[in-house]
C-alpha positions as CSV (number, residue, x, y, z in Angstrom):
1,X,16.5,-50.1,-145.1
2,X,19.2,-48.3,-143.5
3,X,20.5,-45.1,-145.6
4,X,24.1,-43.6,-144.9
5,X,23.9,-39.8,-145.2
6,X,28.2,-38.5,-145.8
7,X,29.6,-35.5,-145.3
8,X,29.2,-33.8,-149.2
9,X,31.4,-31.0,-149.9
10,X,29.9,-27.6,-149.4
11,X,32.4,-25.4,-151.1
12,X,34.5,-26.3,-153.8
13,X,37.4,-28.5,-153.4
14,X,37.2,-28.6,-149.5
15,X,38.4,-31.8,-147.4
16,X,36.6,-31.2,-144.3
17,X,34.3,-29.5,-142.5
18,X,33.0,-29.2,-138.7
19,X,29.7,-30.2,-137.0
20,X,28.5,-27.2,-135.4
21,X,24.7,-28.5,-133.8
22,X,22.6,-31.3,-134.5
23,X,19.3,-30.7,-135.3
24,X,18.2,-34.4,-134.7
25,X,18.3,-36.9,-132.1
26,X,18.4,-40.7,-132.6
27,X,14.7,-41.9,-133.0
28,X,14.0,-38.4,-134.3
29,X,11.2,-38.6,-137.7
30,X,12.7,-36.6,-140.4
31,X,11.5,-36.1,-144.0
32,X,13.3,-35.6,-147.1
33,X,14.7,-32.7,-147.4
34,X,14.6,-31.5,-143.9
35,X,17.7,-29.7,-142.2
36,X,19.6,-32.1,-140.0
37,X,22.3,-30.1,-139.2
38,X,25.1,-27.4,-139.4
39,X,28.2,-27.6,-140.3
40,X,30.9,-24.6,-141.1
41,X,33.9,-25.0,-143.5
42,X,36.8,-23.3,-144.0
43,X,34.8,-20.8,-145.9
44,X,31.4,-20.6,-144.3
45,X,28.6,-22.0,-142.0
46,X,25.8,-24.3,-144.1
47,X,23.0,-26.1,-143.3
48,X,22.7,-29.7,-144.1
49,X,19.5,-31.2,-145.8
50,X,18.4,-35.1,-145.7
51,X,17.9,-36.7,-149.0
52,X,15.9,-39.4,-146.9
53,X,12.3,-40.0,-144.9
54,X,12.7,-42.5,-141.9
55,X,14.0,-42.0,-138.6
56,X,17.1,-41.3,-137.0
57,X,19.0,-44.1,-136.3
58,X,22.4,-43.3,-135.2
59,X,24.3,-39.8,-135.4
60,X,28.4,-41.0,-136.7
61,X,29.9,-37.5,-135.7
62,X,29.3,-35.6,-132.6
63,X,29.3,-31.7,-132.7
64,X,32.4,-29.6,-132.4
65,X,34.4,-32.7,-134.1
66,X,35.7,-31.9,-138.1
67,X,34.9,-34.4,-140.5
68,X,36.4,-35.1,-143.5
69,X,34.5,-35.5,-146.6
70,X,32.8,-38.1,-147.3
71,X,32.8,-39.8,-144.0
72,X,29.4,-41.0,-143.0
73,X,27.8,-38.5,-140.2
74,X,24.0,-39.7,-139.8
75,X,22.3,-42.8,-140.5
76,X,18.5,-43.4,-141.2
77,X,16.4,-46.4,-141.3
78,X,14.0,-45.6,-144.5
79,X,10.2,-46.6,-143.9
80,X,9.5,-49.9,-145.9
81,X,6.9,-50.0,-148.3
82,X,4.9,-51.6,-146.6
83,X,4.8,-49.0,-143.8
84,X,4.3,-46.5,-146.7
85,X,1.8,-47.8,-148.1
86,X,-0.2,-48.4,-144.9
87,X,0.2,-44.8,-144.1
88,X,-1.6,-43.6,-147.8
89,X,-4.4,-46.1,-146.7
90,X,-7.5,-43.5,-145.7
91,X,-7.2,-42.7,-142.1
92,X,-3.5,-42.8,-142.8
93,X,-1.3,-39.6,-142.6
94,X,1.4,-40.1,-145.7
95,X,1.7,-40.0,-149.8
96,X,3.2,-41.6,-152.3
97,X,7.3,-41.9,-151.5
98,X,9.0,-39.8,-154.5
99,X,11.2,-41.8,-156.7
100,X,14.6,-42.0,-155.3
101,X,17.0,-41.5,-158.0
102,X,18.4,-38.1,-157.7
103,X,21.3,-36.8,-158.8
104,X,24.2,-35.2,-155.8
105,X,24.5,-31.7,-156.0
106,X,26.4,-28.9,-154.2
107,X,25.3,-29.9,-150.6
108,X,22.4,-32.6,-150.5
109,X,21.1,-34.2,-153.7
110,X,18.7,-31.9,-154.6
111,X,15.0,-31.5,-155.2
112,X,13.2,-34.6,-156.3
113,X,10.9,-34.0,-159.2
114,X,7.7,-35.6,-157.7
115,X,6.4,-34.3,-154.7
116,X,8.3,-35.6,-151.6
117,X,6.0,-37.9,-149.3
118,X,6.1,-35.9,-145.7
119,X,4.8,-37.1,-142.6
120,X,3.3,-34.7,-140.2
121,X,4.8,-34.9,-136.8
122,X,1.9,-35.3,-133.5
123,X,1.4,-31.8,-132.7
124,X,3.2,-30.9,-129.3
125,X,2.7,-28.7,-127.0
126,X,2.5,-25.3,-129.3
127,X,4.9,-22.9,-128.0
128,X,4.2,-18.9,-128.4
129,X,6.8,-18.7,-131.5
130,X,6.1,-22.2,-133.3
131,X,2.5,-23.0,-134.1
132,X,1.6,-26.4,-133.6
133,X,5.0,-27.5,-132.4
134,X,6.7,-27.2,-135.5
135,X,10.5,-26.2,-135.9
136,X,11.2,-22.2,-135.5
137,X,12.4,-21.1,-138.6
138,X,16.0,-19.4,-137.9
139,X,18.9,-18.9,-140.0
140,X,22.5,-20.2,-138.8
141,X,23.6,-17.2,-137.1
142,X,20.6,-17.2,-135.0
143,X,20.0,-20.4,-133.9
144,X,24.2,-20.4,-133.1
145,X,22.9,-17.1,-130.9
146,X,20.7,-18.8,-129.1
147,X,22.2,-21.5,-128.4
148,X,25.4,-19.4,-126.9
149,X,22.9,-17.4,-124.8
150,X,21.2,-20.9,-123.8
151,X,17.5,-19.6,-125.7
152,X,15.4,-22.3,-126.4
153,X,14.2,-21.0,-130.2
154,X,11.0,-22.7,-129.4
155,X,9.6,-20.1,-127.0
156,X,10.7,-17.0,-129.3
157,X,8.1,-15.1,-130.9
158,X,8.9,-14.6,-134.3
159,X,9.1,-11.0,-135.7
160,X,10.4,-11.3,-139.3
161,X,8.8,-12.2,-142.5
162,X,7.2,-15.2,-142.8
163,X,7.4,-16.1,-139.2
164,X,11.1,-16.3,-138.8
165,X,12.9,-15.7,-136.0
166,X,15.4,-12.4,-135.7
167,X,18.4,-11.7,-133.4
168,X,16.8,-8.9,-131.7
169,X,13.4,-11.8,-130.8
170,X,16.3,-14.1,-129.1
171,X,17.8,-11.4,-127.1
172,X,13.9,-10.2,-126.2
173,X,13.5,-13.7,-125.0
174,X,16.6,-13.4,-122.7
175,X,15.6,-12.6,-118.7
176,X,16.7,-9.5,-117.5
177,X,19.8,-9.2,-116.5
178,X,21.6,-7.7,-112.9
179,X,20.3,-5.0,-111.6
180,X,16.6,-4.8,-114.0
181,X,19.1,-4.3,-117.2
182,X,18.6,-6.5,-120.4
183,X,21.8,-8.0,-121.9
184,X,23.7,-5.4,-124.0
185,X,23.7,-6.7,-127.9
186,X,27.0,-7.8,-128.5
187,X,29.1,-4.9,-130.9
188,X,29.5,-5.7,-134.6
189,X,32.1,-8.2,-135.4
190,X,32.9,-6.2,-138.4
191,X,35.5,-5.2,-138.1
192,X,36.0,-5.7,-134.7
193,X,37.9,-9.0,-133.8
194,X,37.2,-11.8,-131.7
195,X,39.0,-12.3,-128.3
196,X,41.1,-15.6,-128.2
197,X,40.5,-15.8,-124.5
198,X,37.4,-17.0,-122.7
199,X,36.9,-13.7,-120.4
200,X,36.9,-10.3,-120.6
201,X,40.2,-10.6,-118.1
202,X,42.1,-13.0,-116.2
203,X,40.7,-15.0,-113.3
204,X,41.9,-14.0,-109.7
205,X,45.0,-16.7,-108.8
206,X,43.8,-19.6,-107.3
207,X,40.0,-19.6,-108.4
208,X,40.3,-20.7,-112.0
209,X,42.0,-23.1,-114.1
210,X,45.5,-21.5,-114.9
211,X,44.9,-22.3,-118.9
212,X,41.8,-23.0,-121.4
213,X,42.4,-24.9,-124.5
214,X,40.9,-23.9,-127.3
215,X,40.6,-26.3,-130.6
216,X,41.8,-24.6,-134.2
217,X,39.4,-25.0,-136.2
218,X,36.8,-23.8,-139.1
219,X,38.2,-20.3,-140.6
220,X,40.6,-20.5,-137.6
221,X,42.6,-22.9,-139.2
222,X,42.2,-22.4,-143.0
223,X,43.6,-18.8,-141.9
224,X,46.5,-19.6,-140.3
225,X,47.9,-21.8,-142.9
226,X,47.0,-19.4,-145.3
227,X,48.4,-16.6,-143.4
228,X,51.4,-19.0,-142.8
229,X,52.1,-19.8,-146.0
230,X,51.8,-15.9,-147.0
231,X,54.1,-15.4,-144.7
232,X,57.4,-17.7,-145.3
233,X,56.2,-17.8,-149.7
234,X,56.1,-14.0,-150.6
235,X,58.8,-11.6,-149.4
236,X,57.2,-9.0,-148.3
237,X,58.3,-5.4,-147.7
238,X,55.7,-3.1,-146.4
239,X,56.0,0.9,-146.7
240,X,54.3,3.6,-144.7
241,X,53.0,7.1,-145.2
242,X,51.0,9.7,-142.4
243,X,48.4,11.9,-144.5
244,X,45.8,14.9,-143.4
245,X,42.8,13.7,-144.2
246,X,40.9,16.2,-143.1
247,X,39.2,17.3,-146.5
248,X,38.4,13.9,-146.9
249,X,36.0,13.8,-143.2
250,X,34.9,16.8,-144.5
251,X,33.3,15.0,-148.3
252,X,32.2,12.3,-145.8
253,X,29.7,14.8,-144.4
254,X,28.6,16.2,-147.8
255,X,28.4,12.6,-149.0
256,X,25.9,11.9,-146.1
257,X,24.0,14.8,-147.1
258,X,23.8,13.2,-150.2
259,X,20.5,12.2,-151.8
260,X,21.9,8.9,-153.8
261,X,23.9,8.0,-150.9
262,X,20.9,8.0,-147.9
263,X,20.7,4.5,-146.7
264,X,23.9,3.7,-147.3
265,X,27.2,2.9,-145.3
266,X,29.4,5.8,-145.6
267,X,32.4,5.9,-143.9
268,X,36.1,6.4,-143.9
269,X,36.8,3.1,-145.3
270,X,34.7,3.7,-148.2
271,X,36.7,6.7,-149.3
272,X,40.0,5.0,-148.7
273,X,38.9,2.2,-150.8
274,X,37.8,4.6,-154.0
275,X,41.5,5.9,-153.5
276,X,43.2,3.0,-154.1
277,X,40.9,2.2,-156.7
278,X,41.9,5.2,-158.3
279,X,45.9,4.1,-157.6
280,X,45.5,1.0,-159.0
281,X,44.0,2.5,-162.4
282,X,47.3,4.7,-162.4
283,X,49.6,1.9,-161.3
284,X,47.9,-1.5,-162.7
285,X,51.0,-3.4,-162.4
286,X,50.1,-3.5,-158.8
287,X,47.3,-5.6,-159.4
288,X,48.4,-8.7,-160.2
289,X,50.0,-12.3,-158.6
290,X,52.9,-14.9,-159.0
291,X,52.2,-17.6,-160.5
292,X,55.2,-19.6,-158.9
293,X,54.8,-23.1,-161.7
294,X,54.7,-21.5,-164.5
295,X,57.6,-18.8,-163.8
296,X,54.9,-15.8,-164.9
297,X,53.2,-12.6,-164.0
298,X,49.8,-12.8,-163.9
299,X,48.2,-9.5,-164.3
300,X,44.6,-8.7,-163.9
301,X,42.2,-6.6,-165.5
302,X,40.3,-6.4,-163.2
303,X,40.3,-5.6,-159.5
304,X,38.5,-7.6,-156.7
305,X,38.5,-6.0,-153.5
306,X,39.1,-7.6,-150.4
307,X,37.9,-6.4,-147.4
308,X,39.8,-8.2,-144.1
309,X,36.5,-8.9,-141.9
310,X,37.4,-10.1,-138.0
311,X,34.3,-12.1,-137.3
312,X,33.2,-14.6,-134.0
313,X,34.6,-17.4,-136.5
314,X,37.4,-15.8,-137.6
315,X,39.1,-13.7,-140.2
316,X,37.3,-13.5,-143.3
317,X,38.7,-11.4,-146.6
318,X,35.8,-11.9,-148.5
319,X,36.3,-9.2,-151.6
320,X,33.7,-6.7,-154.0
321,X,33.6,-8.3,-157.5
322,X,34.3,-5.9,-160.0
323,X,34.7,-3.3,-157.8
324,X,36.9,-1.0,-160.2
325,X,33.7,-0.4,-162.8
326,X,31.7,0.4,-159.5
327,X,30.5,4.3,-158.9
328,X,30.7,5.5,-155.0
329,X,26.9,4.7,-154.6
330,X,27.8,1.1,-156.0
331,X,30.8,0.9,-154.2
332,X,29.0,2.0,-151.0
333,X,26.0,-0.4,-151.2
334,X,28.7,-3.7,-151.9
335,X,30.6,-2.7,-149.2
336,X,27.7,-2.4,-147.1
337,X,26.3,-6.0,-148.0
338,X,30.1,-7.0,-147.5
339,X,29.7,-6.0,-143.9
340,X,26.2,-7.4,-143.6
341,X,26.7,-11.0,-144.6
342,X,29.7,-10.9,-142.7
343,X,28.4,-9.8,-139.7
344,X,25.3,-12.3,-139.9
345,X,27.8,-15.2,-140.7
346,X,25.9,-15.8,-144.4
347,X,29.1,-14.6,-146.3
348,X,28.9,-17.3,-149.6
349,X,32.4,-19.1,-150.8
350,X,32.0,-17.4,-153.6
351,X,32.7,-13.8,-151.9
352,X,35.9,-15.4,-150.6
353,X,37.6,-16.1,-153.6
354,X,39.2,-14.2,-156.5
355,X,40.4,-11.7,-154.7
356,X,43.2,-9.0,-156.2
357,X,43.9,-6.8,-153.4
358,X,42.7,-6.5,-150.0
359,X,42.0,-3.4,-147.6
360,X,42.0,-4.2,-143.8
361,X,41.0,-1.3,-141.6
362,X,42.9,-1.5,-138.5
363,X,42.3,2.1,-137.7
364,X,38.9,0.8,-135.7
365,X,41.3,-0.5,-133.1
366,X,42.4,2.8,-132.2
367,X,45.6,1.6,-134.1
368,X,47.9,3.7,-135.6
369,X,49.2,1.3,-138.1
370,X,50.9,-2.0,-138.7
371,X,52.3,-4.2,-141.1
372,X,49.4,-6.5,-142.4
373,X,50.2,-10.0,-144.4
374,X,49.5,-10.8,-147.5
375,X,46.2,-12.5,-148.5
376,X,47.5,-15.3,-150.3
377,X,47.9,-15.1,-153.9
378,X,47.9,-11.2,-154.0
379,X,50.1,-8.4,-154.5
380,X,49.2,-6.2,-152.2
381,X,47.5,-5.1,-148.9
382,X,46.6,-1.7,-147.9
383,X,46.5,-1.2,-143.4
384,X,44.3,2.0,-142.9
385,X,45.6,3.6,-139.2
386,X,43.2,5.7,-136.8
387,X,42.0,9.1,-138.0
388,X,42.9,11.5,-135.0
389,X,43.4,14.6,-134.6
390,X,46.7,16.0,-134.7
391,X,48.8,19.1,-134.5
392,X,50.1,19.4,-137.9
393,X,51.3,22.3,-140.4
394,X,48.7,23.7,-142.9
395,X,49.1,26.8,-144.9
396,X,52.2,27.8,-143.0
397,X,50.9,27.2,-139.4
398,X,50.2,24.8,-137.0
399,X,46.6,23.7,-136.6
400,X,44.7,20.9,-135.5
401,X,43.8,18.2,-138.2
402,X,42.4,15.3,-138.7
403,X,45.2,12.8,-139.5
404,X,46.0,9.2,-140.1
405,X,49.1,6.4,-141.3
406,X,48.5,4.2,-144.4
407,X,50.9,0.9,-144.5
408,X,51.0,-0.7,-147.9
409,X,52.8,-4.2,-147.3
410,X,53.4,-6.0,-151.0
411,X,55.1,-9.1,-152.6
412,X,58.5,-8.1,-153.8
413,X,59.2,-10.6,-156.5
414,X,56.5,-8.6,-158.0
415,X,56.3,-5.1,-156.9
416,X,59.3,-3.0,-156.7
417,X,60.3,-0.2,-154.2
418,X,59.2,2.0,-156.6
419,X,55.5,0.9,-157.9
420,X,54.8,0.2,-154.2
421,X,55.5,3.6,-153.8
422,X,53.6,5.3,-156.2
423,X,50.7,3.0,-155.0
424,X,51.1,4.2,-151.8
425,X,51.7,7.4,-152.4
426,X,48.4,8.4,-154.7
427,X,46.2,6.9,-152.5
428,X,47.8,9.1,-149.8
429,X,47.8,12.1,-152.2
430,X,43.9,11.4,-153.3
431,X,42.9,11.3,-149.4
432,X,44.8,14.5,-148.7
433,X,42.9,15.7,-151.5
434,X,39.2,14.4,-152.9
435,X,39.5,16.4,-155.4
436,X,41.7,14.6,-157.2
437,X,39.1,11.9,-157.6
438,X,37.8,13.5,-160.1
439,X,40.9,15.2,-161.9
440,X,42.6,11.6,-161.8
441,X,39.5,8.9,-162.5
């Protein structure tokens, strides 16, 4: 019997998705609830279990093509039970098939309640990392490394728990590079963005083609219609203020110091971001959206940060639940798993929505400042600039601080000159001033 396997919906209420690598080849064995693929939505990179044992008989959708749910992407021709019941017979190698009726969940169809009937591959060649020629056990963002740096993951040798494979065992497995040096690991891609063209810099004339085409895809996509519709929906004015921050650099390196905070991720943009937390507690109005149907302001108790992420597949805003009840060690350690999952490529669809207000730190750029867009269905959006250091006057004289530009960019049908600038304005205030985290929280 020939099984259709379609695309299911892995978030909620997405139409398509994109076939990143195919784990399977026509005439491939696979077993129920093996991973056959990946695929990554508008919202995040998922890998795709069978719901079937048999063998690979045709693959519908090849990769780097979107596919719209529900559209058949692999079939497989099921065993008959004749076949099974051969292979239970001593001497054979199989079990008793589970009962098929399962009920569809998020992706897949879920775990059968009797044990699934798996047949053992014949042991290939066993390569150093997979024992008895099994598959390597990676997670999506490493088996998309390897397969950008052309490492096959069946000659790594697995350093992480339980035998799975790590970024740093696919770069060991890379040869050395020019010159006796290893490849350099690529920077974080938080919050460093992506570059839209396919080199460092342009070819010489003459020795390459004189454009690449890139498809718009994925997060690529889903951004720039959000960003779109942002853009021509809201009105949006945007207001700026340049602050010494220098007491603030100088709490960072206290904070460091700090026994509650060792481990933890502390930086500018966690200090900025307990700021506006602060503003938005004196100013809540600020915290709120348009709902455009029903003619109302909608606002909200509660504040979910965003945190604008440039990553390898795109921008991400994926946001701190919560994150006004959260103390600066709480605070820290979200906004460190924030950076984390989104710098692995794990970040769930559930981190991406809900957001209330969104920080995007544009400061790691070596910019000065900007005027960001709106994350759709938001209020506001806070730019943090560089921190240099600049001549500027303190106490009377000029001296040498440690100073930066905030931009606050907002939805005017909602937030007037005025509660803009109050927003603005304390967060400025409380960074110019620590102290006042305390006198104002």
């Amino acid at each position: 019997m020939v099984r259709e396997f379609t695309m299911p919906d892995v978030g909620e209420g997405l139409t398509e998705a994109e076939i990143l690598t195919w784990y399977v080849q026509p005439g491939d064995p696979v077993t129920d609830g093996q991973t056959v693929c990946e695929v990554e939505t508008a919202k995040a990179t998922v890998e795709l279990p069978i719901p079937y044992t048999g063998v690979v008989r045709e693959l519908l959708a090849a990769e780097r093509t979107t596919v719209e749910v529900g559209s058949v992407i692999i079939t497989i021709a099921e065993e008959t039970q004749e076949a099974q019941e051969e292979a239970a017979q001593p001497g054979g190698t199989g079990q008793e098939e589970a009962p098929p009726q399962r009920q569809p969940v998020l992706v897949g169809y879920g775990v059968s309640d009797a044990p699934a009937r798996r047949r053992p591959r014949t042991p290939a060649a066993s390569a150093p990392g997979t024992p008895g020629g099994t598959r390597p056990l990676a997670k999506p963002p490493v088996r998309k490394l390897a397969k950008d740096l052309g490492v096959d993951l069946r000659v790594v040798i697995p350093s992480g728990p339980h035998g799975t494979i790590t970024r740093d065992d696919v770069r060991a497995a890379l040869p050395p590079g020019p010159a006796g040096h290893d490849p350099a690991p690529p920077s974080p891609p938080v919050p460093a963005a992506p570059s839209a063209a396919p080199a460092d810099r342009l070819p010489d004339p003459g020795t390459a083609a004189r454009e690449t085409r890139l498809p718009v895809t994925g997060v690529r996509r889903a951004t720039a219609r959000a960003m779109v519709a942002s853009a021509f929906t809201a009105p949006h004015a945007t207001e700026f203020v340049t602050v010494d921050v220098t007491r603030t650099m100088k709490l960072l390196k206290r904070l460091k110091e700090d026994e509650e905070m060792a481990g933890l991720r502390v930086g500018p943009l966690l200090l900025v971001a307990k700021a506006l937390l602060v503003a938005i507690a004196r100013n809540p109005h600020i915290n709120a959206a348009w709902d455009e149907a029903a003619q109302q302001i909608v606002l909200k108790q509660y504040v979910n940060l965003g945190i604008a992420a440039a990553t390898p597949r795109g921008l991400l805003v994926p946001n701190i639940k919560d994150a006004h009840a959260k103390t600066l060690p709480e605070l820290a350690r979200a906004l460190d798993q924030l950076v984390r999952t989104a710098r692995e490529g794990t970040t769930a669809p559930a981190a991406l929505r809900g957001g209330t207000v969104t920080i995007t730190n544009i400061g790691v750029f070596g910019v000065d400042t900007g005027t960001p867009i709106l994350n759709p269905g938001e209020a506001a959006i806070l730019a943090v600039g560089a921190i240099k250091e600049r001549p500027w006057v303190h106490r009377g004289a000029v001296r040498p601080r440690q100073v930066t530009t905030l931009a606050l960019s907002f939805d005017h049908r909602l937030v007037d000159g005025e509660l803009g600038s109050k927003v603005l304005a304390d967060t400025a205030a409380i960074l110019e001033d620590p102290n006042r985290l305390i006198t104002w929280s």
